[in-house]
PQR file of N, CA, C, O and H, with PARSE charges and radii, in Angstrom:
ATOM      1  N   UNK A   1      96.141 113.751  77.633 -0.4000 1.5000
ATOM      2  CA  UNK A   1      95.006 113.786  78.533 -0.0000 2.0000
ATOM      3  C   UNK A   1      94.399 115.179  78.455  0.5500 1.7000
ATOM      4  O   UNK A   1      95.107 116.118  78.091 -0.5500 1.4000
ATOM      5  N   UNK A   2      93.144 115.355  78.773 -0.4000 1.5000
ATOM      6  CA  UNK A   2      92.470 116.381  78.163 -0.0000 2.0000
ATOM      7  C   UNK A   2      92.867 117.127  79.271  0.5500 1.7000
ATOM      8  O   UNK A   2      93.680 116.585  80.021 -0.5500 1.4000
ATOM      9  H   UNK A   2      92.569 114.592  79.068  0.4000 1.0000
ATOM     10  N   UNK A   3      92.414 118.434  79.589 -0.4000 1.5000
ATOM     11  CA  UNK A   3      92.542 119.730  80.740 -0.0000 2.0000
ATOM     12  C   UNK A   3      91.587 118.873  81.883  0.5500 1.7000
ATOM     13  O   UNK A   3      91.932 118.554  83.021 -0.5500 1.4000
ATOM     14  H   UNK A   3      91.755 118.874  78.981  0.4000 1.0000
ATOM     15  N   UNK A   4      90.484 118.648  81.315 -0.4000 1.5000
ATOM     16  CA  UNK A   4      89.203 118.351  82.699 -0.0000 2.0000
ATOM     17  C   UNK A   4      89.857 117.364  83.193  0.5500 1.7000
ATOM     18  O   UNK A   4      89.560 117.347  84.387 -0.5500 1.4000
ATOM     19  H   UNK A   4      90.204 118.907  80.390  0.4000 1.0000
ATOM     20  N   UNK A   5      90.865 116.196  82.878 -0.4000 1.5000
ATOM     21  CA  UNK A   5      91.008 115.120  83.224 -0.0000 2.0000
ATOM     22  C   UNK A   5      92.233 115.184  83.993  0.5500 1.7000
ATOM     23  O   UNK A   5      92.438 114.486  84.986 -0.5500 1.4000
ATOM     24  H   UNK A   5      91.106 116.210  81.908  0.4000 1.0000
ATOM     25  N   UNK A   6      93.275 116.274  83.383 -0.4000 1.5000
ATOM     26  CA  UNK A   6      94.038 116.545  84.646 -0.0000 2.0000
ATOM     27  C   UNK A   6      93.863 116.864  85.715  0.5500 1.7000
ATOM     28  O   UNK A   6      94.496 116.548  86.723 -0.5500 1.4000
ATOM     29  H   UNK A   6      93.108 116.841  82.577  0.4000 1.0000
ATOM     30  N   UNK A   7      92.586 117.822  85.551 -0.4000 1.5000
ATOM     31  CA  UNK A   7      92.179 118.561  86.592 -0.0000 2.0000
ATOM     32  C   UNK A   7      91.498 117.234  87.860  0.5500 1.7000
ATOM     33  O   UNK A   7      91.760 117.012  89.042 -0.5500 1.4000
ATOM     34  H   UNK A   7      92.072 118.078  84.732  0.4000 1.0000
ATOM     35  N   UNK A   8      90.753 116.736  87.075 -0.4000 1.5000
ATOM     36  CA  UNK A   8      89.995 115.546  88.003 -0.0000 2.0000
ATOM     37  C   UNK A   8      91.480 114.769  88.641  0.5500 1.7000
ATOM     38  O   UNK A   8      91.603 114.688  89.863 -0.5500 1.4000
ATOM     39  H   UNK A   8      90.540 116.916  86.115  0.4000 1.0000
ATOM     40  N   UNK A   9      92.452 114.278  87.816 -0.4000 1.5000
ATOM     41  CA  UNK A   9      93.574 113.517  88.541 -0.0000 2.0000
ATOM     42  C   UNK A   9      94.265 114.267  89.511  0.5500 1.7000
ATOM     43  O   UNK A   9      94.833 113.678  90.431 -0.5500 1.4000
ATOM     44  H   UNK A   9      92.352 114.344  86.824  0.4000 1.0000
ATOM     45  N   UNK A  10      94.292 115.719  89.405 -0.4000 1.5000
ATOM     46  CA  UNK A  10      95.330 116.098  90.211 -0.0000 2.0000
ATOM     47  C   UNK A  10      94.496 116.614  91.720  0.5500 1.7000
ATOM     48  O   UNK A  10      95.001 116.944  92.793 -0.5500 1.4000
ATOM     49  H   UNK A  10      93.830 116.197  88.658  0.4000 1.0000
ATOM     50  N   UNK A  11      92.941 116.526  91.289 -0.4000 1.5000
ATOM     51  CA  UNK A  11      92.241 116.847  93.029 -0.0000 2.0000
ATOM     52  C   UNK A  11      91.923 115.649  93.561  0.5500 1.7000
ATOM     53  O   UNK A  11      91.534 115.682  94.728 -0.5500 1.4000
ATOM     54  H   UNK A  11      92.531 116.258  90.418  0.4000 1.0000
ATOM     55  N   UNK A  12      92.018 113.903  92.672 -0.4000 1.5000
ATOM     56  CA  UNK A  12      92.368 112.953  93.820 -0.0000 2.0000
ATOM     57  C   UNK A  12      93.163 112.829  94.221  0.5500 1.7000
ATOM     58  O   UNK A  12      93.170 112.560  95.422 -0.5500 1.4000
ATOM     59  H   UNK A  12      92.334 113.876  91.724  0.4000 1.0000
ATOM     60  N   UNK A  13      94.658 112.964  93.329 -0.4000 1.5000
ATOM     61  CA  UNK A  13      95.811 113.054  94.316 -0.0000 2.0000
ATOM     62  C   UNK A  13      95.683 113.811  95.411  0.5500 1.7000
ATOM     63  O   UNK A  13      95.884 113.230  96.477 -0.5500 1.4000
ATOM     64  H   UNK A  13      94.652 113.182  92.353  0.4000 1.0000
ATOM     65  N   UNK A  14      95.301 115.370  95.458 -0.4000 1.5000
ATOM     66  CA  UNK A  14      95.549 115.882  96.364 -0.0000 2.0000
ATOM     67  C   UNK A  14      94.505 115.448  97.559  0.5500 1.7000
ATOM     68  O   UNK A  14      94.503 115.930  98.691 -0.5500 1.4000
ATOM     69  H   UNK A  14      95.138 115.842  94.592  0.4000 1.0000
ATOM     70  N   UNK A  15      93.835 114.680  97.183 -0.4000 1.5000
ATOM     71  CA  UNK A  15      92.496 114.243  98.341 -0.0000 2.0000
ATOM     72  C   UNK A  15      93.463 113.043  98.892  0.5500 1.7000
ATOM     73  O   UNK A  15      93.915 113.233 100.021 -0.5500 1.4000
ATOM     74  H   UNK A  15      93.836 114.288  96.263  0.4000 1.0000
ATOM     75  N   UNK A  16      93.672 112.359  98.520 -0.4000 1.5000
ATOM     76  CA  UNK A  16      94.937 111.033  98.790 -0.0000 2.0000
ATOM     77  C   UNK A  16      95.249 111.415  99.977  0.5500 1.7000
ATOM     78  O   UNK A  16      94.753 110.954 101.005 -0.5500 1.4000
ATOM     79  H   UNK A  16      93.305 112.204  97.603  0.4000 1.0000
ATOM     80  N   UNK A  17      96.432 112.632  99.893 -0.4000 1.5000
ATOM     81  CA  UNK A  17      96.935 113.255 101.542 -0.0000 2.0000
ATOM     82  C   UNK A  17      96.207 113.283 102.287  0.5500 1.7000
ATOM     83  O   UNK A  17      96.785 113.167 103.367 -0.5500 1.4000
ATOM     84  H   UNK A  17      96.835 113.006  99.058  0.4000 1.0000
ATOM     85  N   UNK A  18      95.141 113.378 102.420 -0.4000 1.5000
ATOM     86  CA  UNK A  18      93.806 113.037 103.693 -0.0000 2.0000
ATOM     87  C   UNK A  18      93.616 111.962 104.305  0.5500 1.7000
ATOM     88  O   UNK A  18      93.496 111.894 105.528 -0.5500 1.4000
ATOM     89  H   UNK A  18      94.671 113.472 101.542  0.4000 1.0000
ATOM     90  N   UNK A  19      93.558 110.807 103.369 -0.4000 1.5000
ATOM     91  CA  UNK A  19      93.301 109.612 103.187 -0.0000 2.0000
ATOM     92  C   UNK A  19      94.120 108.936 104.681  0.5500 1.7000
ATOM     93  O   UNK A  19      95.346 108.918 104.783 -0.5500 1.4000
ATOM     94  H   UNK A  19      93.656 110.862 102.375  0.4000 1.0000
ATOM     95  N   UNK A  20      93.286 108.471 105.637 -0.4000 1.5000
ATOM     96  CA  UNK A  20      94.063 107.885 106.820 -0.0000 2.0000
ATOM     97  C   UNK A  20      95.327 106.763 106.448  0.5500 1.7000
ATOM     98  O   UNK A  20      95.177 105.809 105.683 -0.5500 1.4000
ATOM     99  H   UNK A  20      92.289 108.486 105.554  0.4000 1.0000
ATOM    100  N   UNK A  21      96.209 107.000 106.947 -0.4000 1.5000
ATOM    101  CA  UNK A  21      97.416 106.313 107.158 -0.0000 2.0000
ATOM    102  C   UNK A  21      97.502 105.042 108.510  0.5500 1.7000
ATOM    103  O   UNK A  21      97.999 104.941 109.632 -0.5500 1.4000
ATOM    104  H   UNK A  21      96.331 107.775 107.568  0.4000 1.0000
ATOM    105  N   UNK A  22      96.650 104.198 107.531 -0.4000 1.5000
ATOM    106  CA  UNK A  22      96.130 103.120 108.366 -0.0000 2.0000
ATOM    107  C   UNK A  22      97.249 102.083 108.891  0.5500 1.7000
ATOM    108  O   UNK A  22      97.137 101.327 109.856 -0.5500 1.4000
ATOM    109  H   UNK A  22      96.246 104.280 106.620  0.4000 1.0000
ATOM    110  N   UNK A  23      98.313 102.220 108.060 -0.4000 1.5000
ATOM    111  CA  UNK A  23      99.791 101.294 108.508 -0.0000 2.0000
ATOM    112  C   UNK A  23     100.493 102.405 107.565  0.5500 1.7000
ATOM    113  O   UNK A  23     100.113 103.343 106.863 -0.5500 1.4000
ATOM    114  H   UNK A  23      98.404 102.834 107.276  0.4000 1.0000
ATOM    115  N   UNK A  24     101.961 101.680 107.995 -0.4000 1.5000
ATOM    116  CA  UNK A  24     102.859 101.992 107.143 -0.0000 2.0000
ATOM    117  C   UNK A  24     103.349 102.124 105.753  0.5500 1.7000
ATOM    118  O   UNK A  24     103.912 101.130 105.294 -0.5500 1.4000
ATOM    119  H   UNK A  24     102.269 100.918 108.565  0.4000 1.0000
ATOM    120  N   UNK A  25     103.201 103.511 104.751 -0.4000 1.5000
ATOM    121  CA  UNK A  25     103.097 102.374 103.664 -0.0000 2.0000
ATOM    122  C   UNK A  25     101.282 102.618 102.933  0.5500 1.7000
ATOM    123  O   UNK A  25     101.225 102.475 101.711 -0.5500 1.4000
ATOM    124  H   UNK A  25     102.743 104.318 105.124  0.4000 1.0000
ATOM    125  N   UNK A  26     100.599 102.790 103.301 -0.4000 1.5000
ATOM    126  CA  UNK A  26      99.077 102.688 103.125 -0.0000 2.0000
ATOM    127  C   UNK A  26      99.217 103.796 101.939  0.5500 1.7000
ATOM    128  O   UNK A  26      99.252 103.651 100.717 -0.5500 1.4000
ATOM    129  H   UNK A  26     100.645 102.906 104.293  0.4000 1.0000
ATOM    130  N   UNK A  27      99.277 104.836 102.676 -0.4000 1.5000
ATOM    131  CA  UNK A  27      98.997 105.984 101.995 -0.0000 2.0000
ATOM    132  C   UNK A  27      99.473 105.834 100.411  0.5500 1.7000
ATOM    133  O   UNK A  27      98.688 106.033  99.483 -0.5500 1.4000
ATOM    134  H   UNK A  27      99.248 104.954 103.668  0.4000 1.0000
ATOM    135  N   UNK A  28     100.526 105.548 100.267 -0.4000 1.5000
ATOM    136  CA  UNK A  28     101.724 105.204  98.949 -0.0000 2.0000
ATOM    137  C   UNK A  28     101.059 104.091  98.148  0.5500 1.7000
ATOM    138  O   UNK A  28     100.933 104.209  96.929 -0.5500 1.4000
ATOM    139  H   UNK A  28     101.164 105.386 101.021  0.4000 1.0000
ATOM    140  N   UNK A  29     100.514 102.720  98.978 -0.4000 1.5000
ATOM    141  CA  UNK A  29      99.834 102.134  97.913 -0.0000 2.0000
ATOM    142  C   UNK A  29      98.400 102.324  97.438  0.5500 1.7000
ATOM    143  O   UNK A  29      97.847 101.581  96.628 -0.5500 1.4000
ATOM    144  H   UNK A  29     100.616 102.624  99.968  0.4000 1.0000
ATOM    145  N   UNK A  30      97.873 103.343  97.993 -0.4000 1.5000
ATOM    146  CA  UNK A  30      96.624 103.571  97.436 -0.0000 2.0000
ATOM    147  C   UNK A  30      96.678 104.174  96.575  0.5500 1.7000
ATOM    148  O   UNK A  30      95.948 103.801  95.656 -0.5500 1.4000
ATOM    149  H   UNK A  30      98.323 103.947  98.651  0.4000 1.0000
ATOM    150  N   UNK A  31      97.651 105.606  96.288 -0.4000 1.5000
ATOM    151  CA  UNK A  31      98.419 105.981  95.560 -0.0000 2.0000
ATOM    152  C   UNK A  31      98.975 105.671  94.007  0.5500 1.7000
ATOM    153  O   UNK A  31      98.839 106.356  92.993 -0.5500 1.4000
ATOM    154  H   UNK A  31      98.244 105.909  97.034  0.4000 1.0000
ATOM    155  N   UNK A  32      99.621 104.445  94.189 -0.4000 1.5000
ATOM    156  CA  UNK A  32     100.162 103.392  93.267 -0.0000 2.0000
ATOM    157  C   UNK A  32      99.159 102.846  92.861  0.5500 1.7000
ATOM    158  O   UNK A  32      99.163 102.943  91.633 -0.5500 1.4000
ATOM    159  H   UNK A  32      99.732 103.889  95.013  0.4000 1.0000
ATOM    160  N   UNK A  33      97.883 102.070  93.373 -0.4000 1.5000
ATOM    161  CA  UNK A  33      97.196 101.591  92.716 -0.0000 2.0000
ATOM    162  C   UNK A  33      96.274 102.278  91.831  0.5500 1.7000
ATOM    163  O   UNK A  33      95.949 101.773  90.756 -0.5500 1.4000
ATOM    164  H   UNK A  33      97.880 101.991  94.369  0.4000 1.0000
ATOM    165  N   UNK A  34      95.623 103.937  92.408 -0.4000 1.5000
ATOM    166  CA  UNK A  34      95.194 104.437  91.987 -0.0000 2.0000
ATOM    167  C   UNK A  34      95.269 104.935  90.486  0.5500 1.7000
ATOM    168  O   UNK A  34      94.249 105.146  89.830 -0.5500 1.4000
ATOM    169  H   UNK A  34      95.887 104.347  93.281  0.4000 1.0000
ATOM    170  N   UNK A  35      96.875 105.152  89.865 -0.4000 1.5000
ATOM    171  CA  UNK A  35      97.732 105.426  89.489 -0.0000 2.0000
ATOM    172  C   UNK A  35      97.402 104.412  88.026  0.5500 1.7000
ATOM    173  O   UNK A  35      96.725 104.623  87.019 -0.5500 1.4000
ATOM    174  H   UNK A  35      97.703 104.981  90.398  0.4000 1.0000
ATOM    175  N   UNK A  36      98.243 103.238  88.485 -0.4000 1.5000
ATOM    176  CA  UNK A  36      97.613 102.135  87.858 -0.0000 2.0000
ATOM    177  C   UNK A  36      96.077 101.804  87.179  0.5500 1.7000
ATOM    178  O   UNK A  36      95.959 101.301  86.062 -0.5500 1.4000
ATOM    179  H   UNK A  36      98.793 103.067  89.302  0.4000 1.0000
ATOM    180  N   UNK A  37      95.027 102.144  87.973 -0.4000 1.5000
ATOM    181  CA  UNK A  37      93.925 101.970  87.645 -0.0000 2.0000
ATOM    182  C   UNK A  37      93.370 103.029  86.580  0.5500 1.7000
ATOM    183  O   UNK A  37      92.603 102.760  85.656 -0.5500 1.4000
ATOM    184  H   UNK A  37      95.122 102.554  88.880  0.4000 1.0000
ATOM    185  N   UNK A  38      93.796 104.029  86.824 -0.4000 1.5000
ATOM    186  CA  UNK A  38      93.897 105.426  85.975 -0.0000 2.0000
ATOM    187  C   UNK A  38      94.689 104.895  84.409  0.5500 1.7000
ATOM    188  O   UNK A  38      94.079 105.051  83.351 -0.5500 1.4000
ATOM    189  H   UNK A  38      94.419 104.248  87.575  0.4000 1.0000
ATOM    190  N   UNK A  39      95.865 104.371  84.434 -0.4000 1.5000
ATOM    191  CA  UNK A  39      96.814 103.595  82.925 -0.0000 2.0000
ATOM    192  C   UNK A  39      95.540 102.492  82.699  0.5500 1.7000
ATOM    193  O   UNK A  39      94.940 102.588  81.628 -0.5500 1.4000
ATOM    194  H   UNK A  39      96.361 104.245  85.293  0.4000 1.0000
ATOM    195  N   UNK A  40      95.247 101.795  83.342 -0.4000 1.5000
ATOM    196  CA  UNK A  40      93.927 100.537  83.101 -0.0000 2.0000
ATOM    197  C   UNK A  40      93.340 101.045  82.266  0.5500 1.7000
ATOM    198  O   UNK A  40      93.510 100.768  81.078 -0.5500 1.4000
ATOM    199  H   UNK A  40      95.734 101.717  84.212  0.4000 1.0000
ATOM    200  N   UNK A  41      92.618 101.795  82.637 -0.4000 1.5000
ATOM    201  CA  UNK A  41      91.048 102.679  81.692 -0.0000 2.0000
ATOM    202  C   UNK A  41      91.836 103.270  80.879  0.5500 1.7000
ATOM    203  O   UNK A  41      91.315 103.056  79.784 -0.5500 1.4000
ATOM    204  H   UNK A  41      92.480 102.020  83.601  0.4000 1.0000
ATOM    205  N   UNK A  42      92.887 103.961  80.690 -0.4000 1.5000
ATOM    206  CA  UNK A  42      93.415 104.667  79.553 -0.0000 2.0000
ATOM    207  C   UNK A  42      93.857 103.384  78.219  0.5500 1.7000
ATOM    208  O   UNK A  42      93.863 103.602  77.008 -0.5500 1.4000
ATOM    209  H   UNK A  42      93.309 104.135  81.580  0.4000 1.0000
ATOM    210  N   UNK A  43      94.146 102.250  78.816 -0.4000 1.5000
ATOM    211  CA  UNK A  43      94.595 101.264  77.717 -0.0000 2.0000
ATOM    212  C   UNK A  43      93.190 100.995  77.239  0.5500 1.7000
ATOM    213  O   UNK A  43      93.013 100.860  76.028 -0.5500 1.4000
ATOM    214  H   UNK A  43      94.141 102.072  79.800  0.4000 1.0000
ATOM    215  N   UNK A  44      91.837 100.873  78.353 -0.4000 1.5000
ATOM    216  CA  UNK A  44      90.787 100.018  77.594 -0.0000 2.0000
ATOM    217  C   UNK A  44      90.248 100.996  76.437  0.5500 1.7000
ATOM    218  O   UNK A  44      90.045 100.598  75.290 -0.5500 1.4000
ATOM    219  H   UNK A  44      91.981 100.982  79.337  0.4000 1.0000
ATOM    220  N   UNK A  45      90.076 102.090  76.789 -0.4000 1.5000
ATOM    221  CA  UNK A  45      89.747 102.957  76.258 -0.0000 2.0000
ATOM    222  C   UNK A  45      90.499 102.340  74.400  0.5500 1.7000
ATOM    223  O   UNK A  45      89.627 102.285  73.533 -0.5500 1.4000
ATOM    224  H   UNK A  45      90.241 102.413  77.721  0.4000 1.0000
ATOM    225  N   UNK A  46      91.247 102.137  74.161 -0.4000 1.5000
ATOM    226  CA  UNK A  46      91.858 101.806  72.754 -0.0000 2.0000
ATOM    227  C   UNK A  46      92.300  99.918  72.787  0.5500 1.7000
ATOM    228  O   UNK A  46      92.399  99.371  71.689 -0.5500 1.4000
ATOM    229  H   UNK A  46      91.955 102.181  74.866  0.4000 1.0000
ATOM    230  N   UNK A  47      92.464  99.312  73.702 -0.4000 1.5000
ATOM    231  CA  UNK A  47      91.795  97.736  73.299 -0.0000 2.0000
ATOM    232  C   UNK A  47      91.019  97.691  73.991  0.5500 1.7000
ATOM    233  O   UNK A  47      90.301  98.354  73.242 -0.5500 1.4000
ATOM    234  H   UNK A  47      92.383  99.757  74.594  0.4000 1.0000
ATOM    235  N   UNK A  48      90.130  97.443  75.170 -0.4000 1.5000
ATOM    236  CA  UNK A  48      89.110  96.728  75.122 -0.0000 2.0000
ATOM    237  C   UNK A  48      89.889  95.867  76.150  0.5500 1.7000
ATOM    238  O   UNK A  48      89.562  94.685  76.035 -0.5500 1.4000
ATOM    239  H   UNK A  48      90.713  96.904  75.778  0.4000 1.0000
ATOM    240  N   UNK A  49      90.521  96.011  76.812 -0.4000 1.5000
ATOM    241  CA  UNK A  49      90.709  95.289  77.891 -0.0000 2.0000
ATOM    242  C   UNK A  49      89.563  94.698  78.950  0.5500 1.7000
ATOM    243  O   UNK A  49      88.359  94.928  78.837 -0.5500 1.4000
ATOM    244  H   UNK A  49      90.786  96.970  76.906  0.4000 1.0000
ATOM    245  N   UNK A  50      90.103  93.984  79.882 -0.4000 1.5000
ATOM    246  CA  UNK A  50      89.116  93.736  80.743 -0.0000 2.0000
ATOM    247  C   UNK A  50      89.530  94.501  82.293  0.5500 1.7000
ATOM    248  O   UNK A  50      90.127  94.470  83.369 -0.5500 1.4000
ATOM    249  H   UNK A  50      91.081  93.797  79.974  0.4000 1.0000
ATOM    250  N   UNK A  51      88.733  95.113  81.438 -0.4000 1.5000
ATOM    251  CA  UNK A  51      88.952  96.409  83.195 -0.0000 2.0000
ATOM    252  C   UNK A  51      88.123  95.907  84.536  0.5500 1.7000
ATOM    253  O   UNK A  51      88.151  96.530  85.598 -0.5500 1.4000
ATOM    254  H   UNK A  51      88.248  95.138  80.564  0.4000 1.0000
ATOM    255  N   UNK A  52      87.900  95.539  84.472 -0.4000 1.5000
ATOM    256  CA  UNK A  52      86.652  95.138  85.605 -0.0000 2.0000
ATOM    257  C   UNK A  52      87.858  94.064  86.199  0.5500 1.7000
ATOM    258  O   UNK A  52      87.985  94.210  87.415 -0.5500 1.4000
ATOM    259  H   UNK A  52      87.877  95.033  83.610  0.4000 1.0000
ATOM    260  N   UNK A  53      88.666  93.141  85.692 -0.4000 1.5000
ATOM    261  CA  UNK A  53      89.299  92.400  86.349 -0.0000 2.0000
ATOM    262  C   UNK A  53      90.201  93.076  87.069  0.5500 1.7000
ATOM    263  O   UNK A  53      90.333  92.929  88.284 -0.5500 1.4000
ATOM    264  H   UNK A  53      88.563  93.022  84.705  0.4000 1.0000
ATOM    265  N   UNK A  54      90.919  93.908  86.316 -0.4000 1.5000
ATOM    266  CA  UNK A  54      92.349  94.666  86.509 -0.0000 2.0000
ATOM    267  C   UNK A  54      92.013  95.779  87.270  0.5500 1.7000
ATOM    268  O   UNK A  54      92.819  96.664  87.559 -0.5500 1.4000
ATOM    269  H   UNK A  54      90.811  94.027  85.329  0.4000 1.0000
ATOM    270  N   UNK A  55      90.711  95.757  87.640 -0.4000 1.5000
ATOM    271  CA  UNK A  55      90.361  97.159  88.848 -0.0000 2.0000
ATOM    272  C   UNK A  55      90.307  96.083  90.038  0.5500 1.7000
ATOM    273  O   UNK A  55      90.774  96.584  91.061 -0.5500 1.4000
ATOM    274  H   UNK A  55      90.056  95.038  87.405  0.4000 1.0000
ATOM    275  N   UNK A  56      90.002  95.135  90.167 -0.4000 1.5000
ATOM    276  CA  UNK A  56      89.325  93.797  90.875 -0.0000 2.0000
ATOM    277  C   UNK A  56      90.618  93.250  91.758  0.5500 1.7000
ATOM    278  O   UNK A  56      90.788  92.929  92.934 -0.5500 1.4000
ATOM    279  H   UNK A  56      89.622  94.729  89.336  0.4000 1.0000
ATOM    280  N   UNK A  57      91.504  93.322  90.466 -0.4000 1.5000
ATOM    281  CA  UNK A  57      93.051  92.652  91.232 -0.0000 2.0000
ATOM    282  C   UNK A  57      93.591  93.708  92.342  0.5500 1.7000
ATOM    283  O   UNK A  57      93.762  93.517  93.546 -0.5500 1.4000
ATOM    284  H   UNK A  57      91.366  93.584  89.510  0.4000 1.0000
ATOM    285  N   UNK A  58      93.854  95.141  91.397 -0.4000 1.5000
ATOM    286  CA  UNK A  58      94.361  96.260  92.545 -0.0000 2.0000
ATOM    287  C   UNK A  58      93.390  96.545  93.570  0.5500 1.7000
ATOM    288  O   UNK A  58      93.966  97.080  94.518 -0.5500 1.4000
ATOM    289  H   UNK A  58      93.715  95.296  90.419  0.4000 1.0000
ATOM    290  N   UNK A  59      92.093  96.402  93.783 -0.4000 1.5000
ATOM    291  CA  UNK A  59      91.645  96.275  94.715 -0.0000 2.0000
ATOM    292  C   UNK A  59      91.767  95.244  96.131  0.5500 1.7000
ATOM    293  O   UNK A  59      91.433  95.321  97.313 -0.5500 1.4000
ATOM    294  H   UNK A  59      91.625  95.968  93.013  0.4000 1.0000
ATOM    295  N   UNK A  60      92.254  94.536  95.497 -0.4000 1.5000
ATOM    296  CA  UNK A  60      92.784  93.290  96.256 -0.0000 2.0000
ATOM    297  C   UNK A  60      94.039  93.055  96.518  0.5500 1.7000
ATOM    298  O   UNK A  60      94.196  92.233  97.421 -0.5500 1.4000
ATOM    299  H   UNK A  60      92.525  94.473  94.537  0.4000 1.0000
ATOM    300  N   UNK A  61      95.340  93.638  95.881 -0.4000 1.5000
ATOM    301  CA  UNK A  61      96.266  94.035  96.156 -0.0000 2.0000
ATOM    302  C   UNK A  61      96.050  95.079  97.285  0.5500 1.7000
ATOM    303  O   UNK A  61      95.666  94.549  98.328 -0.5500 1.4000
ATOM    304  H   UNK A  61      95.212  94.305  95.148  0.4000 1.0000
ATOM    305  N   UNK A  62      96.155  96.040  97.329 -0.4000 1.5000
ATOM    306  CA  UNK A  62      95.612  96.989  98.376 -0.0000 2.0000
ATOM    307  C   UNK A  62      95.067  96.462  99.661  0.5500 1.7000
ATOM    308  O   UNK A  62      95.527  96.801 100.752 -0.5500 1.4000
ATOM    309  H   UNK A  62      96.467  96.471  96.482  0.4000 1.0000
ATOM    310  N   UNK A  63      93.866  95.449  99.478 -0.4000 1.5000
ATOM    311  CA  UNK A  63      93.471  95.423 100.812 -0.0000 2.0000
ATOM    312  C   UNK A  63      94.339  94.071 101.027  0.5500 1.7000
ATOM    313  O   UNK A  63      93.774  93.332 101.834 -0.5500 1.4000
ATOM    314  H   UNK A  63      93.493  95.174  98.592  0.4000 1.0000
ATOM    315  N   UNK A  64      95.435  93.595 100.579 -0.4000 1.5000
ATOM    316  CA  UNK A  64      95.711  92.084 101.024 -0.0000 2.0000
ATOM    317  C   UNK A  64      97.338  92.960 102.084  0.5500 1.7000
ATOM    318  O   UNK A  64      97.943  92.610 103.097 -0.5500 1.4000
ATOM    319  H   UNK A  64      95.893  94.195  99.924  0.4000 1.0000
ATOM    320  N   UNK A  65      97.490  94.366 100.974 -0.4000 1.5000
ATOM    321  CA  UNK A  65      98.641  94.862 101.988 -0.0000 2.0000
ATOM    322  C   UNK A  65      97.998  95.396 103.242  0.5500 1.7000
ATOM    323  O   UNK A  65      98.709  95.406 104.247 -0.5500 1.4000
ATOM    324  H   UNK A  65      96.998  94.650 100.151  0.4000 1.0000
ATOM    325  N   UNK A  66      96.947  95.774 103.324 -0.4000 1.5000
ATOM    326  CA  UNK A  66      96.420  96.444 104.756 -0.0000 2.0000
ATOM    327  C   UNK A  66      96.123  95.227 105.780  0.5500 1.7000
ATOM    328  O   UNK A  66      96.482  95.122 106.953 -0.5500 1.4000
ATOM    329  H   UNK A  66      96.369  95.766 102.508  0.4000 1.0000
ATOM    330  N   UNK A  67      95.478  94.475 105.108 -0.4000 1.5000
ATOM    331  CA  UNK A  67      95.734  93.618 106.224 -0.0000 2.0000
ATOM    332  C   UNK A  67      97.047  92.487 106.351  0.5500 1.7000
ATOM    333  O   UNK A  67      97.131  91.647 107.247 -0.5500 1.4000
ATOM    334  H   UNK A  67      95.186  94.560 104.155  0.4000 1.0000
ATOM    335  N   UNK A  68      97.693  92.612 105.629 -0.4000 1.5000
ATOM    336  CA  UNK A  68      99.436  91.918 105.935 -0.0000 2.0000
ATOM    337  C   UNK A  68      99.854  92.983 107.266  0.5500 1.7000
ATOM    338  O   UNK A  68     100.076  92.745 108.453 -0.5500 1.4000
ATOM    339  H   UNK A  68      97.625  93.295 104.902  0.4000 1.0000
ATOM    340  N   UNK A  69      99.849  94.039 106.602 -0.4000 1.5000
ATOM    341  CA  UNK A  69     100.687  95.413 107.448 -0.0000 2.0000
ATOM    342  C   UNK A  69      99.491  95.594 108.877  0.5500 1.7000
ATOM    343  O   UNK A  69      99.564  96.569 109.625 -0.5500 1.4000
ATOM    344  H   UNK A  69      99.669  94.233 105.638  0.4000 1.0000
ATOM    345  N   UNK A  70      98.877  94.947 108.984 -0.4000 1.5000
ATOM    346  CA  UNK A  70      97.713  95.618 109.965 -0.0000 2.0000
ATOM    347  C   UNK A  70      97.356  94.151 111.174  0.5500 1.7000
ATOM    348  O   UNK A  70      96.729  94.252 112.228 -0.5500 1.4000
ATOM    349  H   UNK A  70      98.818  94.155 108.377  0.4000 1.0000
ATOM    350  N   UNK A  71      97.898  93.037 110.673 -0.4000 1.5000
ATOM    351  CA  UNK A  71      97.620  92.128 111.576 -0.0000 2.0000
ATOM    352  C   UNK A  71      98.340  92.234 113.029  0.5500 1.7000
ATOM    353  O   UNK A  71      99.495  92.573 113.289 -0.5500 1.4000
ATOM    354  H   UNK A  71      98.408  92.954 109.816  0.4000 1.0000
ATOM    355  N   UNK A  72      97.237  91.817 113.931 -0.4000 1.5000
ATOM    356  CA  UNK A  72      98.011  91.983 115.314 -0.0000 2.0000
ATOM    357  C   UNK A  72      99.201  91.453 115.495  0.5500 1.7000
ATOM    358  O   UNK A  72      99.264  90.363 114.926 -0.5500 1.4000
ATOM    359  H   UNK A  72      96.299  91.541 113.720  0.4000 1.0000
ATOM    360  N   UNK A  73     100.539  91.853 116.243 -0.4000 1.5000
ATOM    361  CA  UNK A  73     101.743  91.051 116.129 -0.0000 2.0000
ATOM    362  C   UNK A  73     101.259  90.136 117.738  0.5500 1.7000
ATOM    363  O   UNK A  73     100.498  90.359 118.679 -0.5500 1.4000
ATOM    364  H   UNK A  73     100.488  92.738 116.705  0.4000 1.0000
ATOM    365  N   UNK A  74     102.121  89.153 117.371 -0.4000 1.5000
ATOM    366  CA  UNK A  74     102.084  87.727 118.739 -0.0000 2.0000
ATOM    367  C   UNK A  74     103.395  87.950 119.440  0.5500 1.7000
ATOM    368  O   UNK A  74     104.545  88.049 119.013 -0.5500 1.4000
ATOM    369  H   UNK A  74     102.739  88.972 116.607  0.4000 1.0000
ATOM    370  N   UNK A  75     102.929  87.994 120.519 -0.4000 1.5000
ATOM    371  CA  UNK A  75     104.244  88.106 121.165 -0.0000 2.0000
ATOM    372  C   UNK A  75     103.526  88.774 122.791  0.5500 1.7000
ATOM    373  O   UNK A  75     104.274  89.049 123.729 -0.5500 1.4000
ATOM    374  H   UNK A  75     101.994  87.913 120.866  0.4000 1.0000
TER
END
């Protein structure tokens, strides 16, 4: 990975820690997905993947845990 590109990865990580801690857990998978999405574009970049899906899914992973972890409890 080039210098500029570390540089760009390592000031979203550090922006991440900001990032509200909306449940338990939040912070870490935005994290993880981010992470992921970052390996995504690095594979399309040499096949030609379909990134647009595989950004589409972790986006939806993500928000399917916020609202699992975020629904009102009954009781």
């Amino acid at each position: 990975m080039a210098y500029k590109d570390e540089k760009i990865v390592t000031i979203i990580m550090e922006q991440l820690g900001s990032v509200e801690e909306r449940c338990p857990g939040y912070r870490d998978e935005v994290q993880q997905a981010l992470a992921e999405i970052l390996q995504a574009e690095r594979q399309h970049q040499f096949a030609r993947t379909n990134i647009v899906s595989k950004i589409g899914d972790l986006v939806g992973r993500v928000g399917t845990f916020l609202d699992r972890d975020t629904l009102p409890s009954e009781g």
